[in-house]
C-alpha positions as CSV (number, residue, x, y, z in Angstrom):
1,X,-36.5,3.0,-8.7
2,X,-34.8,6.3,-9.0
3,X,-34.0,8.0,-12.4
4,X,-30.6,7.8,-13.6
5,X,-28.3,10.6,-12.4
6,X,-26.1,13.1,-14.8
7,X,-23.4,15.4,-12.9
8,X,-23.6,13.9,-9.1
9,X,-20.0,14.8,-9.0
10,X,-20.5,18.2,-10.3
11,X,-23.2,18.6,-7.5
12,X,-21.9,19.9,-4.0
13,X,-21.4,18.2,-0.6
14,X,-25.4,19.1,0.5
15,X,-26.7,18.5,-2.8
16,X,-25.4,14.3,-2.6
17,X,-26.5,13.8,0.9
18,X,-29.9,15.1,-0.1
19,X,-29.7,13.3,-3.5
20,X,-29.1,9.8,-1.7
21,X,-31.3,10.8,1.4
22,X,-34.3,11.2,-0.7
23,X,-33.6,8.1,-3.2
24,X,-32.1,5.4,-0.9
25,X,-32.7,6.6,3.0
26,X,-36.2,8.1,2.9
27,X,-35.2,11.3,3.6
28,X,-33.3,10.2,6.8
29,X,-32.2,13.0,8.9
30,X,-29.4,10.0,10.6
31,X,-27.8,10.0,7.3
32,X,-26.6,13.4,7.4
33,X,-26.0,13.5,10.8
34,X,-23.3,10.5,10.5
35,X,-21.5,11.4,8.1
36,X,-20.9,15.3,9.7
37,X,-19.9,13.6,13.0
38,X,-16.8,12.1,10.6
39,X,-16.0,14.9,8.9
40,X,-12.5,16.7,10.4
41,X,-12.6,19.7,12.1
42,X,-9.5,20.9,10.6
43,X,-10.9,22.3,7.0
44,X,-7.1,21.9,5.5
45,X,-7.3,18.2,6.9
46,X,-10.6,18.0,5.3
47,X,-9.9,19.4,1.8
48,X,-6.9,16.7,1.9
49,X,-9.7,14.1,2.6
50,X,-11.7,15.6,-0.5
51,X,-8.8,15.5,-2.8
52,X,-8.0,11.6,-2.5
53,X,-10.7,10.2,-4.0
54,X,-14.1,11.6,-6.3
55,X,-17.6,11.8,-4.4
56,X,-16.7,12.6,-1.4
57,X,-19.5,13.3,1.5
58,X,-17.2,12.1,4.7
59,X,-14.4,10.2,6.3
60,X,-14.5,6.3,7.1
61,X,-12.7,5.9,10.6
62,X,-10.9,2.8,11.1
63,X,-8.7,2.0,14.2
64,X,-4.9,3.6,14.4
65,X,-3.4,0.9,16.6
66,X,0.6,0.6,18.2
67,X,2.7,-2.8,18.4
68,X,6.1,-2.0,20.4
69,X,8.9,-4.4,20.9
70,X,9.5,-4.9,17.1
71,X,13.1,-6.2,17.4
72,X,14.3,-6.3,13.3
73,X,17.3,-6.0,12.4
74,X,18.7,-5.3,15.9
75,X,16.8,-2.2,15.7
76,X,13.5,-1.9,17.9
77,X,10.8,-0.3,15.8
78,X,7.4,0.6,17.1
79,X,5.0,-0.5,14.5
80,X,2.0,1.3,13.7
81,X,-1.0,-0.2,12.0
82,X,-4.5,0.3,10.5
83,X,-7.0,-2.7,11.2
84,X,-10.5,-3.5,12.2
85,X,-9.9,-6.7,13.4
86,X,-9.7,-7.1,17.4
87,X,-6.8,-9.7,18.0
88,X,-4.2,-8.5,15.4
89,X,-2.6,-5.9,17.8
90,X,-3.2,-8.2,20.5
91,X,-2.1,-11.1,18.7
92,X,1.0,-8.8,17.3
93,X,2.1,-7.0,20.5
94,X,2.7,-10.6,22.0
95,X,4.2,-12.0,19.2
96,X,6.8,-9.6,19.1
97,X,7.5,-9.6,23.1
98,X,8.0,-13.1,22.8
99,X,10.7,-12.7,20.1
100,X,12.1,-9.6,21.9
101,X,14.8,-11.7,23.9
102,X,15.3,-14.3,21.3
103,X,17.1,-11.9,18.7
104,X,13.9,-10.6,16.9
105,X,13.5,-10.9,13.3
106,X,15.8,-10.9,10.5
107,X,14.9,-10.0,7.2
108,X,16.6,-9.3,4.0
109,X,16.0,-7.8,0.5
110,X,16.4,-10.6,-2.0
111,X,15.4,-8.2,-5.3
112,X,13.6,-5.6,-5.7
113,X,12.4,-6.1,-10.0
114,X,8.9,-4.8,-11.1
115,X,7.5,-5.0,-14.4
116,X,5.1,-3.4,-16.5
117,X,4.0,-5.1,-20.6
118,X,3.1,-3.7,-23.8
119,X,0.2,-6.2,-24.6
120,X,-0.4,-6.2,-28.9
121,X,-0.6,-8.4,-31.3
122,X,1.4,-9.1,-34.3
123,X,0.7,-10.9,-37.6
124,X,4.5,-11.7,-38.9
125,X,6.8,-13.9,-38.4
126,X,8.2,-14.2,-34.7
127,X,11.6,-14.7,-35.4
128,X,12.3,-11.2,-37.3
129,X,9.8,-9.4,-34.4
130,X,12.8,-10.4,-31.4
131,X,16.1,-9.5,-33.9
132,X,13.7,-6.2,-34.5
133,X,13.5,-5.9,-30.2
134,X,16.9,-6.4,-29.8
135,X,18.4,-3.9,-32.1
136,X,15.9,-1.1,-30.9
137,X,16.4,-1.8,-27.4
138,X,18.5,1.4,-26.6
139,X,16.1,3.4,-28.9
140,X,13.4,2.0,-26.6
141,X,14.7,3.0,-23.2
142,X,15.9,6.7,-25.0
143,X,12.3,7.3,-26.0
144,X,11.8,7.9,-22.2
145,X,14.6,10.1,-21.1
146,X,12.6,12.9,-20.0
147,X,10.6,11.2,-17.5
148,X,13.1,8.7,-16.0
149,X,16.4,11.1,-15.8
150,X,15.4,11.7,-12.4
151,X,14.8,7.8,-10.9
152,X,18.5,7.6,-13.2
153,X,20.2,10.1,-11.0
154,X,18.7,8.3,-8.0
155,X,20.2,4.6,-9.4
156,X,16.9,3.1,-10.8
157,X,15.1,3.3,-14.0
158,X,14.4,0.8,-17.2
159,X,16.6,-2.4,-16.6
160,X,15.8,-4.4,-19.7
161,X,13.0,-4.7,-22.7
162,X,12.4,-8.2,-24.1
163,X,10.1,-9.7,-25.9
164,X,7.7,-12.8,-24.9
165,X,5.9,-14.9,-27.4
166,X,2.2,-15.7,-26.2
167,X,1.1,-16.7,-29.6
168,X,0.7,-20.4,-28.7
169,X,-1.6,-19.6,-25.7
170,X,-3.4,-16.5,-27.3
171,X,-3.3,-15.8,-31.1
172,X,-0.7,-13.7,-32.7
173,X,-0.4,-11.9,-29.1
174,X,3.1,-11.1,-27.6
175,X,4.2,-8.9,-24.9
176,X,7.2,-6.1,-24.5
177,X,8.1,-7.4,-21.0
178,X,9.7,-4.2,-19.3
179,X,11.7,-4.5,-16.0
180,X,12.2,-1.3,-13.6
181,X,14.0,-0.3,-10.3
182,X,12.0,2.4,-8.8
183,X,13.7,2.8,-5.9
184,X,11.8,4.0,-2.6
185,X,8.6,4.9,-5.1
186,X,5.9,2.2,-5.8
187,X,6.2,3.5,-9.5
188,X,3.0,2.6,-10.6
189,X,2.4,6.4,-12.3
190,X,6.5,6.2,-13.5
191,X,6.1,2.6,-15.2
192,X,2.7,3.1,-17.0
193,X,4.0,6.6,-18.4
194,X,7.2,4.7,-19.4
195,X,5.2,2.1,-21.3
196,X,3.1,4.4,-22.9
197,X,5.7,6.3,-24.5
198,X,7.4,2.7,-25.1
199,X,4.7,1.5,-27.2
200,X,4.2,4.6,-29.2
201,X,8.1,4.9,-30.2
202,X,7.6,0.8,-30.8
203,X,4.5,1.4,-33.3
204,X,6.5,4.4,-35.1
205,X,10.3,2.6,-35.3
206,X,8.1,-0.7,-36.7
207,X,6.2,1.3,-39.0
208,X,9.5,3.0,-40.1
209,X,11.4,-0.4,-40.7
210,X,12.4,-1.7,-43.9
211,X,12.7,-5.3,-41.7
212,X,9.1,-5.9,-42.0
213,X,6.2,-6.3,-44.7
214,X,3.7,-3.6,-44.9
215,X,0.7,-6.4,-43.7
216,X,3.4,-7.2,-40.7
217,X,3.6,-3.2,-39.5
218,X,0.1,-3.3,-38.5
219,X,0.2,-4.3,-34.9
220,X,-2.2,-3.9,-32.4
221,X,-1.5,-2.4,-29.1
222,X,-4.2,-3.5,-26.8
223,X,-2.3,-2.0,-23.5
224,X,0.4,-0.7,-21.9
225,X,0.3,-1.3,-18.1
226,X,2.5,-2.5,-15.1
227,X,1.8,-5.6,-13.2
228,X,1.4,-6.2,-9.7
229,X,2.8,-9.8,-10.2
230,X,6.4,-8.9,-8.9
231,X,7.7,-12.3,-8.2
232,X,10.9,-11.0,-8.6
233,X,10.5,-7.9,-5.8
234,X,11.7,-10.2,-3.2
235,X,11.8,-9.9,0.9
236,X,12.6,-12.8,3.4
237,X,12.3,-12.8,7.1
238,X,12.5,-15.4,9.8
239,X,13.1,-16.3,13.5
240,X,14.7,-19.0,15.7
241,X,15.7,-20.2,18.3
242,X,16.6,-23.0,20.5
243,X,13.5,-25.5,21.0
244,X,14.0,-25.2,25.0
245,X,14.5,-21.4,24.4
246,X,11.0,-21.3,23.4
247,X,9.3,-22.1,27.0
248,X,6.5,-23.9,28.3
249,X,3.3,-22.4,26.2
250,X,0.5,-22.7,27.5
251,X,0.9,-26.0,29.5
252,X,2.5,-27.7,26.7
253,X,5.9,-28.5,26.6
254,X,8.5,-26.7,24.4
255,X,9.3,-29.9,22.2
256,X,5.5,-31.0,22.2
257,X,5.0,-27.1,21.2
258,X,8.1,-27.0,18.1
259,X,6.4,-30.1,16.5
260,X,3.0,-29.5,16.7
261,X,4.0,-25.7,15.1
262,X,5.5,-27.3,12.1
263,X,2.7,-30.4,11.7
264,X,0.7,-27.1,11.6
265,X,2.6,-25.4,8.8
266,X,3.3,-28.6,7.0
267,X,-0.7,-29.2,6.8
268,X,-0.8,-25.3,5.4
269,X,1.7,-26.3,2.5
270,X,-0.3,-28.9,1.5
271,X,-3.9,-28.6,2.1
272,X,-5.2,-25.0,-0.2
273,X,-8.2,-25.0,2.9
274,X,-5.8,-24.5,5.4
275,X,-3.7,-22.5,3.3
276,X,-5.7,-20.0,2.1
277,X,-6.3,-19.2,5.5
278,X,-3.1,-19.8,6.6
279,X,-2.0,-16.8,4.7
280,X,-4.9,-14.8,5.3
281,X,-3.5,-14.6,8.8
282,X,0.1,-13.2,7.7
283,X,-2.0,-10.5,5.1
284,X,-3.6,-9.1,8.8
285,X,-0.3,-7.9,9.8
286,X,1.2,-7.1,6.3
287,X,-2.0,-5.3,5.6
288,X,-1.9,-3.3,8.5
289,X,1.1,-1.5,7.9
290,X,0.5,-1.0,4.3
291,X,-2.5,0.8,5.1
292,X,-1.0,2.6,7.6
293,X,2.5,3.7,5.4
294,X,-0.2,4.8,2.4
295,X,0.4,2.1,0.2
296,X,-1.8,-0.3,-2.4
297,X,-2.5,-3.2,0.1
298,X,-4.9,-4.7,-2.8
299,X,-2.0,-4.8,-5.4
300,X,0.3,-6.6,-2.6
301,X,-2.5,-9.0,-1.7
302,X,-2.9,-9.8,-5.4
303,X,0.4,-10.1,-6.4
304,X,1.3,-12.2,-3.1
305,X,-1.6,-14.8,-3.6
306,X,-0.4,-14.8,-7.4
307,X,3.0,-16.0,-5.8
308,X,1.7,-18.7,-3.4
309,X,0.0,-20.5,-6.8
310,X,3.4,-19.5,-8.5
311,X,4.1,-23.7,-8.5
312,X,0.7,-24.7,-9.8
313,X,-0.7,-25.1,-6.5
314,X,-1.8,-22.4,-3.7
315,X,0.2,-23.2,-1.2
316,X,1.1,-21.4,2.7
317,X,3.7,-18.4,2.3
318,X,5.9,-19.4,5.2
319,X,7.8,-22.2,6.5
320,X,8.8,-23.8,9.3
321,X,12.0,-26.5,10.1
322,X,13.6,-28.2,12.9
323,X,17.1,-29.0,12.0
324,X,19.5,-29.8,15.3
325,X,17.3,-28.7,17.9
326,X,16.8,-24.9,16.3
327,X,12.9,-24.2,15.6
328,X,12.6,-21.7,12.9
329,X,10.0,-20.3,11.1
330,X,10.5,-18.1,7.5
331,X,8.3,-16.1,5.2
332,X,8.9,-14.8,1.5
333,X,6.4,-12.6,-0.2
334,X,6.4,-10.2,-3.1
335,X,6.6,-6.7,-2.2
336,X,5.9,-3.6,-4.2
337,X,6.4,-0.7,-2.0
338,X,7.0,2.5,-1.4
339,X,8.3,5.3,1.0
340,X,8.2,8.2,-1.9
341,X,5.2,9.5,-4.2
342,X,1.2,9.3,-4.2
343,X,0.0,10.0,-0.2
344,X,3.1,9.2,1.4
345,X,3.9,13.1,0.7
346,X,0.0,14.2,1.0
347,X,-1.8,12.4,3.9
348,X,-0.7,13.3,8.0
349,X,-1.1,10.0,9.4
350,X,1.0,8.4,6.5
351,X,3.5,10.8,6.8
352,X,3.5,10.5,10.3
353,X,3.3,6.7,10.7
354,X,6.7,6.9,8.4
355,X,8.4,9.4,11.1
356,X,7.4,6.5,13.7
357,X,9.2,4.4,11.7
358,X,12.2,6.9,11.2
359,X,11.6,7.6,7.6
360,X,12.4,4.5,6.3
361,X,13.2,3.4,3.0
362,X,11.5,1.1,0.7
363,X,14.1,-1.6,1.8
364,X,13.6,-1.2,5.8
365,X,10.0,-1.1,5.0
366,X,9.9,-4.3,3.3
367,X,11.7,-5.7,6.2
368,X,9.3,-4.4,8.5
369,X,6.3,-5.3,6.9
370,X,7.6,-9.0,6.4
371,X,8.4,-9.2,9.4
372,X,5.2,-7.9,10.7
373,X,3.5,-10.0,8.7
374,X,5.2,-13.5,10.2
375,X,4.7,-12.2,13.4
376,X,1.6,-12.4,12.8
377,X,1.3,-15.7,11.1
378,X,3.3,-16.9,14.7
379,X,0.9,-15.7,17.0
380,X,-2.1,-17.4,15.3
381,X,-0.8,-20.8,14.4
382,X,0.9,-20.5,18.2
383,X,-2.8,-19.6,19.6
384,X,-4.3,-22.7,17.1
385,X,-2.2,-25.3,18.3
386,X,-2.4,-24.6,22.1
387,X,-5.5,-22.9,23.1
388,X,-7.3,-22.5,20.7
389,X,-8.1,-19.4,18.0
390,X,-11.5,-18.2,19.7
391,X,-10.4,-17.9,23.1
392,X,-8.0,-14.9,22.7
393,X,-10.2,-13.7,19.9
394,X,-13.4,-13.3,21.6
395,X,-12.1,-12.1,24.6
396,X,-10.8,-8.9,21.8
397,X,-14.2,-8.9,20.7
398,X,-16.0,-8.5,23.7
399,X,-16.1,-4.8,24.0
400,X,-17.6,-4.9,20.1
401,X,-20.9,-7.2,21.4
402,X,-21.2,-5.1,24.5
403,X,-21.4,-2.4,22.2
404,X,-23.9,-3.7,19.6
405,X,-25.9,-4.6,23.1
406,X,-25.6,-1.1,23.8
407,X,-24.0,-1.8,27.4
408,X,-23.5,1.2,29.9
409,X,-19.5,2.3,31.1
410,X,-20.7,0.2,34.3
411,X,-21.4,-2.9,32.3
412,X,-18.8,-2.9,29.9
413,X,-16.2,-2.1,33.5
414,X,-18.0,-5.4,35.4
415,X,-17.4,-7.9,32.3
416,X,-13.9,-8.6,32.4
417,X,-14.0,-9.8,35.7
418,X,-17.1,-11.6,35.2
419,X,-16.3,-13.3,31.7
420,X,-12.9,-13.9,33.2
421,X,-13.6,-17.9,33.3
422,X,-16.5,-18.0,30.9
423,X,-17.6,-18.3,26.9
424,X,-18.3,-15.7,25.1
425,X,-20.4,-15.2,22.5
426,X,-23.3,-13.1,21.6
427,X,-25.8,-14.9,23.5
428,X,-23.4,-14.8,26.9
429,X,-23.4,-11.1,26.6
430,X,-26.8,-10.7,26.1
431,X,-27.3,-12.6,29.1
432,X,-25.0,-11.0,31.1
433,X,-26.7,-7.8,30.4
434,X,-30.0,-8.8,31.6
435,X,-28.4,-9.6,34.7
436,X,-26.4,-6.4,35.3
């Protein structure tokens, strides 16, 4: 086992590789060799690589992918995306096609509230703590003047403070509950700088207060920190249509199609099996674009699974009715975004992803990335309730096992036609291979 390490990030590019060659690899000249093959030729490019995150030694490539045909809004967007997974462009591209004609998706802000809390705890009596909140409210929000003048100017800042009482779930524990408009900024560096100077000016105006006993001015601030639970940061987007309008699919009928789709979703509200994975399918496409706009897809996966258990059960995102002949299909998530601040200025794909997009702001993004999102939740349950999920999929992921086979250009050019009617899977290819 090797010897615990002091000062690997003080040590340079060469000296890590070497470092982990010689402990983990056995001295493997591949190692080295990989990771220079995914370093960026541009040395600017490279250095803006370096700066994003600590330990650097390369670049981890994942696929930049295009879905056109994005009707929102009655504007056509070409959406750009970051994912791995084979079918989601696929899966996407049709998706939106097929709502093209039909009026595309509409999608609207509902509220756009984050939050951040001062987490202490307090040994006095509850009732003098929240006059106490209320009276230095003002005093509160002036304490941070000098960082949120400018998100002031712009028609955000600190909305309210209040205070919540935990102390029945949790011991003398209460929270500052601090809501913020942030405008086109995430504002995760804004809110956690506001709540820090919150909580000091809290800790002196309480000490200073003749209100209080001395044994009652001894709080305890445990943290000050914003939450990516934004249940109140609010975007809705749906489609419809006539039930005829939606076609034959796929040699079922469009009626046959409409209520199958919603037995589908119904199952997804009520069984957590299906509706974990359910959602996971909407997160492929929401994902996507976060990753590819620079923002924190884990905070928006946390805080939207957070919101589908909001009702004491985990339950599907999106919905689906029938009402007078008009299928229609809805999803409402929890979106903390942002078009402003951390790489969106830094990193050239994110910057140039939100030129493809028009420079939006954090409102048309949410939009988009809703809407993205039950585009993709259409295409899957659409593919589940007619063919089938695997069919599409694997034929995506064909080129990946003729890959790991190692297939030659003349191989991987005489597949299509040949799986064209058949199965695939990995033991398929491997026979095709033999044969070819």
């Amino acid at each position: 086992m090797p010897d615990k390490i002091i000062g690997f990030s003080k040590l340079s590019r060469d000296k890590k590789i070497s470092w982990i060659s010689k402990n983990f690899l056995d001295n493997s000249n591949e190692f080295e060799s990989i990771l220079n093959k995914y370093l960026n030729n541009d040395k600017n490019i490279q250095s803006i690589h370096n700066s994003l995150s600590e330990n650097v030694i390369s670049n981890f490539h994942l696929p930049y992918s295009i879905s056109p045909n994005f009707i929102i809004n009655n504007k056509n967007y070409c959406i750009p995306l970051v994912t791995e997974e084979s079918s989601v462009i696929a899966a996407l591209s049709n998706s939106s096609k097929f709502w093209y004609d039909k009026g595309g998706f509409k999608s609207k802000v509902v509220s756009k509230i984050k939050t951040g809390q001062v987490h202490f705890k307090y040994y006095g009596k509850p009732e003098i703590l929240e006059k106490f909140v209320k009276e230095n409210e003002h005093t509160l929000f002036e304490s941070t003047d000098r960082i949120t003048h400018k998100m002031r100017e712009r028609g955000g800042g600190i909305s309210n403070i209040k205070l919540v009482n935990k102390s029945k779930e949790l011991k003398f524990y209460y929270q500052l509950n601090v809501n913020f408009n942030t405008i086109d900024s995430m504002g995760a560096n804004f809110i956690n700088s506001c709540l820090e100077i919150i909580s000091k000016k809290f800790k002196e105006l309480l000490s200073d207060s003749p209100q209080f006993k001395e044994s009652e001015k001894k709080i305890e601030v445990i943290m000050s920190i914003l939450s990516n639970y934004t249940p109140d940061c609010i975007v809705e987007s749906s489609v419809e249509c006539k039930i005829d309008d939606l076609g034959d699919i796929d040699g079922i009928t469009s009626k046959e199609f409409a209520f199958k789709f919603k037995d589908a979703f119904d199952i997804a509200h009520i069984d957590i099996n299906r509706a974990v994975t359910h959602n996971k399918g909407i997160m492929n496409g929401v994902d996507a674009v976060l990753i590819s706009t620079g923002n924190d897809f884990r905070a928006v996966e946390a805080g939207i699974h957070a919101f589908a258990s909001s009702k004491g059960k985990y339950r599907s995102l999106s919905k689906c009715s029938i009402i007078d002949n008009i299928f229609k299909i809805s999803l409402k998530i929890p979106l903390s975004i942002g078009t402003v601040g951390g790489i969106t200025d830094i990193h050239p794909m994110v910057k140039l992803s939100l030129k493809l997009l028009k420079n939006p702001s954090s409102d048309d993004l949410m939009n988009i990335i809703c809407s993205v999102g039950l585009a993709q939740n259409f295409a899957a349950v659409k593919s589940l309730v007619t063919t089938g999920i695997q069919k599409g999929h694997m034929r995506m992921h064909l080129v990946n096992l003729l890959f790991k086979h190692n297939a030659t250009k003349d191989q991987i050019d005489k597949s299509e036609e040949y799986f064209k009617n058949k199965d695939i899977n990995s033991q398929s290819v491997k026979d095709f291979l033999d044969q070819n």
